[in-house]
C-alpha positions in Angstrom: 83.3 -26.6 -16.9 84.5 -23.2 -16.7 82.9 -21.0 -14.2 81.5 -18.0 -15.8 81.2 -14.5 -13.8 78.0 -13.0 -13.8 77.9 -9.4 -15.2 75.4 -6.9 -13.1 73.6 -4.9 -15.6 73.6 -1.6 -14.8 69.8 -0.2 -14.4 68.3 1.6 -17.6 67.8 4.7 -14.9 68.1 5.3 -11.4 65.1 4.5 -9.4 64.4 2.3 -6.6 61.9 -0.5 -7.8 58.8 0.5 -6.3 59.5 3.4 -4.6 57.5 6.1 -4.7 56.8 9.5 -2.6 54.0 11.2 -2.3 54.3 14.9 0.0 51.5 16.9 0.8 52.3 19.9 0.9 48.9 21.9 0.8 45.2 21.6 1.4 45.6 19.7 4.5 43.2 20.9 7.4 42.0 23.5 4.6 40.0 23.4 1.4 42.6 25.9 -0.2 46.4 25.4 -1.2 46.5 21.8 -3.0 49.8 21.1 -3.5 51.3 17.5 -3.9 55.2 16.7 -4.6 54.9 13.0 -6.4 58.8 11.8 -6.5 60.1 8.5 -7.9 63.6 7.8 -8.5 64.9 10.8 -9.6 61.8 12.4 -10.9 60.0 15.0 -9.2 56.3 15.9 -10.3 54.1 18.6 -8.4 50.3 18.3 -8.9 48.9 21.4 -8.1 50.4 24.5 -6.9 47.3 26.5 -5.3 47.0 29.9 -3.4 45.8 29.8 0.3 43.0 31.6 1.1 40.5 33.1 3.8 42.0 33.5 6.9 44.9 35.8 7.0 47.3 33.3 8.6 46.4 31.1 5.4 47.3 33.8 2.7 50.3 34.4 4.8 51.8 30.8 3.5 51.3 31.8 0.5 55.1 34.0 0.6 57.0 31.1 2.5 59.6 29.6 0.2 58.4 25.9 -0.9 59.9 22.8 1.0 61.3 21.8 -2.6 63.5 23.4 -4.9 61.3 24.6 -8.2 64.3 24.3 -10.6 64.3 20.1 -9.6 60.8 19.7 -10.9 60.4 17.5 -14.1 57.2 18.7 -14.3 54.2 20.4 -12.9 50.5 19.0 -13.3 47.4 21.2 -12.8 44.1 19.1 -12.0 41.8 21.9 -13.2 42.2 25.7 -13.0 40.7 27.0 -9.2 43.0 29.7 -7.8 43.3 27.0 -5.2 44.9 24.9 -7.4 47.0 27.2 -9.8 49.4 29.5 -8.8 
C-alpha cells in the first residue's frame, strides 16, 4: 500500500473558526454614543455610530478620531434612528 499525502485544503475565507470580536466603543457609563465594532475574520461591522450628548465633556468625544479606521468597515448597521445612535 502506497502511502498517500494528505492535501490541506485551503480555507474558503480567512477567519478564525469561532472567533469573534465584539468592541464597545460608546454608550458605556452614558445613555448616549452607542457604538459597537463587531469583527470576525476579516470582516468589520459597526452597529451604531451615535452622537454624545449632555455634558460638555461628552459632546467633546464626539470630534476625537474613531479607534478604527472607517474605510475598513464592510458595513455599518443602525438599530433605529436616535441621534444617539446615528451619526
Amino acid at each position: 500500500m502506497v502511502a498517500r499525502e494528505e492535501k490541506q485544503l485551503a480555507p474558503r475565507h480567512n477567519r478564525e473558526k469561532g472567533k469573534t470580536d465584539i468592541r464597545f466603543l460608546g454608550g458605556t457609563g452614558t445613555v448616549t454614543g452607542s457604538k459597537y465594532l463587531l469583527t470576525s475574520g476579516r470582516t468589520k461591522v459597526l452597529i451604531d455610530c451615535g452622537l454624545f450628548q449632555g455634558y460638555k465633556q461628552l459632546r467633546l468625544r464626539n470630534w476625537e478620531r474613531p479607534p478604527f479606521h472607517p474605510a475598513e468597515l464592510d458595513a455599518v448597521i443602525l438599530t433605529h434612528a436616535h441621534l444617539d445612535h446615528t451619526d
